[in-house]
C-alpha positions in Angstrom: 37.7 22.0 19.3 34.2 21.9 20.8 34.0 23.0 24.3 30.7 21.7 26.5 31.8 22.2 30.0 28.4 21.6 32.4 28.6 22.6 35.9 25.7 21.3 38.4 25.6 21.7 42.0 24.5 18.6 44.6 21.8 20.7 45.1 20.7 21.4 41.8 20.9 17.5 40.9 18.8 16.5 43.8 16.2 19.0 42.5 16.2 17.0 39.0 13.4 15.6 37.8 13.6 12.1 36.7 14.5 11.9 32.8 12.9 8.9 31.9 14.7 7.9 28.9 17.0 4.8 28.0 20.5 4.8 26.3 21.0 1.4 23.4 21.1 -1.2 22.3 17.7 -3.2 22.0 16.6 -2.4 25.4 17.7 1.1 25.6 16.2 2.6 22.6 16.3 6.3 23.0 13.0 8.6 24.2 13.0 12.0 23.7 15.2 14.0 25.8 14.0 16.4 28.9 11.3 14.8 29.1 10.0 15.0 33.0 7.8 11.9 34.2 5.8 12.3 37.5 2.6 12.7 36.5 -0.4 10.4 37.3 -0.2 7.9 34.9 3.6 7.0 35.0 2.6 4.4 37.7 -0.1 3.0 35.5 2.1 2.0 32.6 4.7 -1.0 33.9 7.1 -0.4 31.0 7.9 2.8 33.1 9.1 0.6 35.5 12.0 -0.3 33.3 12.6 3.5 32.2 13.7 4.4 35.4 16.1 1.9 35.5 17.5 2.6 32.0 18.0 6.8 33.2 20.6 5.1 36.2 22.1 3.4 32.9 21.5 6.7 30.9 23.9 8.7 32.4 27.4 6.5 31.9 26.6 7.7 28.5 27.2 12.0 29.0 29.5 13.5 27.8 30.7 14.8 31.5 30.3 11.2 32.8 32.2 9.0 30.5 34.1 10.9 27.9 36.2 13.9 28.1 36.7 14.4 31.6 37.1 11.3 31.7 39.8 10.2 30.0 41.4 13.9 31.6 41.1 12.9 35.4 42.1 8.8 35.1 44.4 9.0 32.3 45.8 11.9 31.4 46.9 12.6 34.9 49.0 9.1 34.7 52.2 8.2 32.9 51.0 6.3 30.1 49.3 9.2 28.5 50.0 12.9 27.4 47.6 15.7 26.5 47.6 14.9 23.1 46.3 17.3 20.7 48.3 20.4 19.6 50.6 22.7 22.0 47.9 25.2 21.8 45.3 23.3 22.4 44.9 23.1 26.4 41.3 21.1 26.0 39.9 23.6 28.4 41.9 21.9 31.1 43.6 18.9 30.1 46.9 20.2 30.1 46.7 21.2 33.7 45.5 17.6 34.4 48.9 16.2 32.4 51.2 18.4 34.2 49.3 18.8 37.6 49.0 22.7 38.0 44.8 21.9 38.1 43.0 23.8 41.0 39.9 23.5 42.6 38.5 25.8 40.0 39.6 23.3 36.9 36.0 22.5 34.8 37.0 18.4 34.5 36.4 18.0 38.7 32.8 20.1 38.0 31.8 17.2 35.7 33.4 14.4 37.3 31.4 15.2 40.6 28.6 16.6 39.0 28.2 13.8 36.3 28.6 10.7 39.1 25.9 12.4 41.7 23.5 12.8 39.1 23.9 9.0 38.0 23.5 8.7 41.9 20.2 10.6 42.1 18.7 8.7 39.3 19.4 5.1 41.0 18.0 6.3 44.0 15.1 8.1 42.2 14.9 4.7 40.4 15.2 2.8 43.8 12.1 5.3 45.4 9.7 4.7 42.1 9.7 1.1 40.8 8.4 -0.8 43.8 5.4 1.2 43.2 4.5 -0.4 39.8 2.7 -3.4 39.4 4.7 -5.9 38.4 6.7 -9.1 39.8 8.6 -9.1 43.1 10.9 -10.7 41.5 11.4 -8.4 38.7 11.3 -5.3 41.2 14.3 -7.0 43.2 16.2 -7.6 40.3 15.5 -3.9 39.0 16.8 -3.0 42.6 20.2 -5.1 42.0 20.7 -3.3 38.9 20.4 0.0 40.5 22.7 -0.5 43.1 25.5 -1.9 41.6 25.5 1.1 39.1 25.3 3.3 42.5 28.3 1.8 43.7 30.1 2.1 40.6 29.3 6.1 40.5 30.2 6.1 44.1 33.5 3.8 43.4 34.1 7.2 41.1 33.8 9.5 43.5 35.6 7.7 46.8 38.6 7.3 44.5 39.0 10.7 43.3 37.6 12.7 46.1 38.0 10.8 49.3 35.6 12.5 51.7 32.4 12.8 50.5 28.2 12.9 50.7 26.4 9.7 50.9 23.3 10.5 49.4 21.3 7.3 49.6 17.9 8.2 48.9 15.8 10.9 46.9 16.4 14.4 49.0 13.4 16.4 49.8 15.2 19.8 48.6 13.0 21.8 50.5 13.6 20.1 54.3 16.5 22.0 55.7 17.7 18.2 57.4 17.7 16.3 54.6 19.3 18.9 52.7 21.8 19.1 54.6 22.6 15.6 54.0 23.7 16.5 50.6 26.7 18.5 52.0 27.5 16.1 55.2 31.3 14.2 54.0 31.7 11.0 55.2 35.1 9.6 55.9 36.0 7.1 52.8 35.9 3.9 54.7 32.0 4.7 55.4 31.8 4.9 51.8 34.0 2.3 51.0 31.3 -0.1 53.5 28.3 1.5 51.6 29.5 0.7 48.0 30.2 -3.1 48.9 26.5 -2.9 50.8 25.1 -2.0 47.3 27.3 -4.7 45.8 26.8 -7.1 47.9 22.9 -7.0 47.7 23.4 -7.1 43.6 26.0 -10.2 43.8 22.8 -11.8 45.6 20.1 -10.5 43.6 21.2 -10.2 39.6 20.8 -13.0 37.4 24.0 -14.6 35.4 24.9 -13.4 32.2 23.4 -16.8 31.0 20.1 -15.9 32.7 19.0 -13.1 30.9 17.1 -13.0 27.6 18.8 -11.6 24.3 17.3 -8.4 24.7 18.7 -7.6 28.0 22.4 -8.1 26.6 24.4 -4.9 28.6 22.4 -5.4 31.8 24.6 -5.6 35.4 25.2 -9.2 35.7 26.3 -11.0 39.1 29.3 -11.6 37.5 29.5 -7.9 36.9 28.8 -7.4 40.9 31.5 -10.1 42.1 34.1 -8.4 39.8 33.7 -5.1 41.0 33.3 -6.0 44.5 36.5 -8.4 43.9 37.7 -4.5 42.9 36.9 -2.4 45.5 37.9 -6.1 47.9 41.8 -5.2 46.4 41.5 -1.2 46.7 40.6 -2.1 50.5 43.2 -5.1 51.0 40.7 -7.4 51.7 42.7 -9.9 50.4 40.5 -13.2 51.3 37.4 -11.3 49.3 39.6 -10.5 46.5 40.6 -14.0 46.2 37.5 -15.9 47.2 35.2 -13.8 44.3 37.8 -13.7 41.3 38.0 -17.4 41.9 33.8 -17.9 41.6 34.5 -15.8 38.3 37.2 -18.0 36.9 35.8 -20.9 37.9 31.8 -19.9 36.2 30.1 -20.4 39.8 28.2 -16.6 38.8 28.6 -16.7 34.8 29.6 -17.8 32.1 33.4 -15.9 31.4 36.4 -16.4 30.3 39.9 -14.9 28.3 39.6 -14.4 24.9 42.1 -16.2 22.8 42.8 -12.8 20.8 43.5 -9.9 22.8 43.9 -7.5 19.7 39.9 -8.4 19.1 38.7 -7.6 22.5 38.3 -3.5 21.9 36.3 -4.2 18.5 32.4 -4.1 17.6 32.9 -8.5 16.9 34.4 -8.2 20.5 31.7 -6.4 22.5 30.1 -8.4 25.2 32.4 -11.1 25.1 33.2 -14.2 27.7 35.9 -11.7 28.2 33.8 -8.8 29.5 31.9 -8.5 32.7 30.5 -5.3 32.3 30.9 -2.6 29.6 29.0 0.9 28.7 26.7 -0.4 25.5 27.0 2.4 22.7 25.3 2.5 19.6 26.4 5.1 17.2 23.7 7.2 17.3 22.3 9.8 19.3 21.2 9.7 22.5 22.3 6.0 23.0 26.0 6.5 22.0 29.0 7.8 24.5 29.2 11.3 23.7 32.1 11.9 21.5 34.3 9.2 23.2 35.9 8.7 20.4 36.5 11.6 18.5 38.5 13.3 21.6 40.9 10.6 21.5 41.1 10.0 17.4 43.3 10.2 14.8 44.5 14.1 14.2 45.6 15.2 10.8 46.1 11.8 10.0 47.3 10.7 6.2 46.6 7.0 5.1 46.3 5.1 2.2 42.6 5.0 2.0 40.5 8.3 1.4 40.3 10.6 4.7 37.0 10.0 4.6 37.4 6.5 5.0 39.3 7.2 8.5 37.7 8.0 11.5 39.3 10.9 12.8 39.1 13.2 15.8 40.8 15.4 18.2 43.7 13.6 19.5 43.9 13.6 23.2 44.9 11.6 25.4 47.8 10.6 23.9 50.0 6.8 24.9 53.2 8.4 26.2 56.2 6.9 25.0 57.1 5.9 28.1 54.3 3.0 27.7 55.6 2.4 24.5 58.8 1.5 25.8 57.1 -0.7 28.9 56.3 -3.5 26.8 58.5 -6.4 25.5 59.3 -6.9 22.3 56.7 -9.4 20.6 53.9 -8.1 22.9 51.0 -8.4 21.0 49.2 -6.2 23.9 51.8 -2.6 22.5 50.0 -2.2 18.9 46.5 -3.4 20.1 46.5 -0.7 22.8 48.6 2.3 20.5 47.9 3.4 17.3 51.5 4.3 15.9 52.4 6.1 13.0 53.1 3.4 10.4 51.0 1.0 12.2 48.2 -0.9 9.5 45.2 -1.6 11.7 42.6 -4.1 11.4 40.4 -2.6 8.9 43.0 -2.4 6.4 43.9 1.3 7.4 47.5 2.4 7.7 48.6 5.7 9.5 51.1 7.3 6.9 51.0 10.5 9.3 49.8 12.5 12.0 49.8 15.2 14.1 50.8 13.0 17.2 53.3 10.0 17.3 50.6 7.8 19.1 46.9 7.6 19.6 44.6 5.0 21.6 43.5 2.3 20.0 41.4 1.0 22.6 39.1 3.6 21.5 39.1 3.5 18.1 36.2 3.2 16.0 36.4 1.6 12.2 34.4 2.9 9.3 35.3 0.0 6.8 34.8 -2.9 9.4 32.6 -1.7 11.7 28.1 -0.6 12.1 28.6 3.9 11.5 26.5 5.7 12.8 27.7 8.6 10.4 28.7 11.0 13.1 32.0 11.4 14.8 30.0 13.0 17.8 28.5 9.8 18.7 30.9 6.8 19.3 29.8 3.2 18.5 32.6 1.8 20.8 31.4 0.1 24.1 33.5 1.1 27.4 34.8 -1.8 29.0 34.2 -1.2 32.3 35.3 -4.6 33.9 37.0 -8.0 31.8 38.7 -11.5 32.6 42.1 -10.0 32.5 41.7 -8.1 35.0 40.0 -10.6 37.3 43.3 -12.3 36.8 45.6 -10.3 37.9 43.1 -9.4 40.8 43.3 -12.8 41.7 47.0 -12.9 41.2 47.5 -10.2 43.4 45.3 -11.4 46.0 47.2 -15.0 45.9 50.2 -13.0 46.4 49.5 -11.3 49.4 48.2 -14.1 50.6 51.2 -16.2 50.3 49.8 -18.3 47.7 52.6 -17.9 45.4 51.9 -20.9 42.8 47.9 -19.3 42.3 49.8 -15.9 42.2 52.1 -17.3 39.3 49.7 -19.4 36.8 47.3 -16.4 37.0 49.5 -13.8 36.0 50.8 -16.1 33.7 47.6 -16.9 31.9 47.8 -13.0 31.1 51.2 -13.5 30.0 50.5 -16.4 28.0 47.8 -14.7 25.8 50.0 -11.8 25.3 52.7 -13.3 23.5 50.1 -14.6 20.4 52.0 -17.0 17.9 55.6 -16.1 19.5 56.8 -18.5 21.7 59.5 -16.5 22.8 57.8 -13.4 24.0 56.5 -12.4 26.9 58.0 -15.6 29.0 56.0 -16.7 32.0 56.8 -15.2 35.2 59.2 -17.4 37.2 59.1 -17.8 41.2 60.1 -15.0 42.9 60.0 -13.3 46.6 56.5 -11.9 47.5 57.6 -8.3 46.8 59.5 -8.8 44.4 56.3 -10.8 42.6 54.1 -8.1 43.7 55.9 -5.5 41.9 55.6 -8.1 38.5 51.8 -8.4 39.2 51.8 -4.2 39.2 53.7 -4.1 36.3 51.6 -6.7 34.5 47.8 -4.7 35.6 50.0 -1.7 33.7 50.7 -3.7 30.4 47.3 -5.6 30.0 44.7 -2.6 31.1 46.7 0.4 29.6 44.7 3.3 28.5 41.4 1.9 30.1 41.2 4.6 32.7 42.8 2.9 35.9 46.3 3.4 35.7 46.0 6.6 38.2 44.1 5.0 40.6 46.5 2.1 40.6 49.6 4.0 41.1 47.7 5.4 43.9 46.4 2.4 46.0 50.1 1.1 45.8 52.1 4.0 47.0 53.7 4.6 43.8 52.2 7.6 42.7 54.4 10.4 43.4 58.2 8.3 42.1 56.7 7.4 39.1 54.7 10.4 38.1 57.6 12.7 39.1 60.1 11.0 37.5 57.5 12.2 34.2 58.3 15.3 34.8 54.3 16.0 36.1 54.6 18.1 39.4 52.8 15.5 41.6 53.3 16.8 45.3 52.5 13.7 48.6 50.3 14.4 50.6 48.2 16.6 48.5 47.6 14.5 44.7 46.5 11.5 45.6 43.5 13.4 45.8 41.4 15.8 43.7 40.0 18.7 44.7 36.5 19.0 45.5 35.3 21.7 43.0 35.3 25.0 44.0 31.9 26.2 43.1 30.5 23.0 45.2 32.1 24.8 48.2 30.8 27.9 47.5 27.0 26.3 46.7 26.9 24.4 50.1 28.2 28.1 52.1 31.3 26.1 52.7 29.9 22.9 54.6 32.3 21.1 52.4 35.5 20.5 53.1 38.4 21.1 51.1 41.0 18.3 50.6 44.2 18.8 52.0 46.6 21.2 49.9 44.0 22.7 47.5 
């Protein structure tokens, strides 16, 4: 197994010089890499403009920010997924993630806070730079929108797994002792929490609607892709009028065009990126330097046998396993079980069935076909888009919303619509959702953001915000203490980089 563990200090990002590069598709065709801009012509050139703009959008695509410490900290950490892998094969750290003996010292917390400041620094280095080029107002504000919905969405990161932290909401001068200083000054979450919807809020005003923009800016923040994740962070706040009033402009196309897919087996596939059914979703390409970094291969296939040639197969580490306790969670006759896990004896789409394999289960949500699908010819370089926000979830944010709200009939035909799609042809699975008490029908709706958005990275977080954390995880044998998990740790060598100006969470 390849090992590329990065460790960066706040200080050592703020020092960064902007890498003006781009990440795919059309409008994020790759530049060369480390290459600094700041010289006196970068202002002269109005396609520069753009660049720094595409860097904020260049980072989802690291390997820290988006793929294997990824999937350690949101999923493997939760009950639907184990390790994965071999016994032997700890993943650096990922086995102290599934089990919960990490410290403040694990490597994934280094990249998950290094990886989300630096996408920080470059929307604020982004924010600092572009009004100085000569070009439209109107394209500068927009630029602006795009910027600050991707801060919030690093920040949204960082609130959720460390609580407490820097708001760094400008470019630093590294050399002032103040504004330094800044970098290791934690704020309490619910200042975050006010400057992430402040962000949001000025993109839900300022971006165009997914109809809006021209072919070649396909990928780009939306303000459908603002009101969903503000509807988001609206739920993880219990602001349940917000919640409701912004998942309803969604469904009802007053900021974009959007709506469920009939198929939910298609919506993980290259025919489904970009869909009426996605809001927002990292654009990969297959190749490098505009591809998530081995996304793919750390959660494929391992020592799989099929009845097609191996090379035929795309194949990979096998992490981040789907536990069988997910398995067992859905109904029979729900198509949602064998579009989200890859079991042995399963034929996917492409034609490929899984004879054996090392693991029992794999995540299909992030696998990539060689038969049916654009190749890049690497396994290090994953053509499959992240979906970062869709329509089912916008549902069952709404339904949620309703619920708490006492709107019990809204509550009941959204969750239903979710339900509906998820028994396909059958007409006797997956049965609608029938009137029930508010807590009662709350627990459904949690049950329900489970089934429909396993394995995309959110499951933790959830069992978080609701209380339910330490039952459920315990009950899975993970060693999840209250009090103390529903946090990470801030890591260690952060601590010792700011001479202990940081604070340490509780219990670490």
């Amino acid at each position: 197994m390849k090992k590329f563990i990065h460790h960066i200090s706040i200080l050592t990002v703020l020092i960064l010089g902007i890498v003006v590069s781009s990440c795919s598709k059309d409008w994020l065709n790759p530049a060369p890499e480390n290459q600094v801009s700041g010289d006196d012509s970068t202002f002269t050139n109005p396609q520069n403009a753009q660049r720094f703009v595409n860097s904020a959008y260049t980072n989802l695509l690291t390997w820290d920010q988006s793929s294997f410490a990824w999937i350690g900290v949101t999923s493997i950490t939760s009950d639907d997924a184990d390790k994965g892998s071999s016994p032997g094969d700890t993943g650096s750290d990922k086995d102290q993630l599934d089990n919960f003996t990490f410290s403040a010292s694990t490597p994934s917390f280094y990249s998950m806070w290094s990886s989300n400041y630096l996408g920080v620094n470059y929307c604020n280095r982004a924010l600092e730079n572009v009004p100085q080029f000569s070009i439209e107002e109107a394209l500068k504000t927009r630029y602006a929108a795009e910027v600050r919905f991707l801060r919030a969405y690093y920040y949204f990161n960082l609130v959720r797994m460390f609580g407490n932290v820097p708001k760094i909401d400008r470019v630093i001068d590294y050399e002032n002792v103040e504004e330094r200083e800044t970098a290791y000054t934690q704020l309490p979450a619910d200042s975050i929490y006010a400057f992430i919807k402040s962000d949001l809020e000025f993109a839900l005003n300022n971006l165009p609607k997914n109809t809006e923009y021209a072919a070649q800016d396909l990928g780009r923040a939306t303000m459908g892709a603002a009101a969903g994740l503000l509807a988001k962070v609206s739920m993880y706040r219990k602001e349940w009028n917000r919640a409701y009033s912004l998942t309803d402009s969604i469904i009802n196309g007053a900021v974009g065009a959007y709506g469920l897919v009939n198929d939910y087996t298609t919506i993980w596939r290259e025919s489904g990126e970009n869909s009426s059914e996605s809001l927002f979703e990292i654009q990969s390409s297959g190749l490098r330097n505009s591809s998530v970094q081995q996304f793919s291969q750390v959660q494929g296939i391992k020592e799989g046998a099929f009845n097609v040639p191996s090379s035929q197969v795309f194949q990979g580490w096998g992490f981040n396993t789907p536990s069988a306790d997910l398995y067992n969670a859905y109904s029979e006759g729900d198509v949602r079980r064998d579009a989200t896990i890859i079991s042995v004896g399963n034929t996917l789409f492409d034609g490929v069935r899984v004879i054996s394999a090392f693991n029992p289960r794999y995540n299909y949500k992030a696998y990539q076909s060689i038969l049916k699908e654009t190749y890049g010819g690497s396994t290090d370089y994953s053509n499959v888009n992240i979906r970062i926000l869709r329509m089912g979830e916008i549902y069952l944010i709404r339904a949620e919303a309703a619920n708490e709200l006492g709107n019990t009939s809204v509550a009941l035909s959204s969750v239903n619509a979710i339900r509906a799609r998820a028994r396909g042809n059958n007409p006797n699975a997956v049965p609608d959702i029938q009137a029930a008490g508010q807590d009662e029908l709350r627990r459904l709706i949690w049950n329900e953001r489970r089934l429909e958005m396993a394995m995309e990275f959110d499951r933790f977080f959830d069992l978080v915000r609701t209380g339910q954390a330490g039952a459920i995880l315990r009950a899975q044998g993970k060693q999840f203490v209250d009090g103390k998990h529903e946090l990470f740790p801030i890591p260690q060598n952060e601590i010792i980089a700011s001479e202990n100006r940081l604070r340490q969470n509780p219990g670490y």
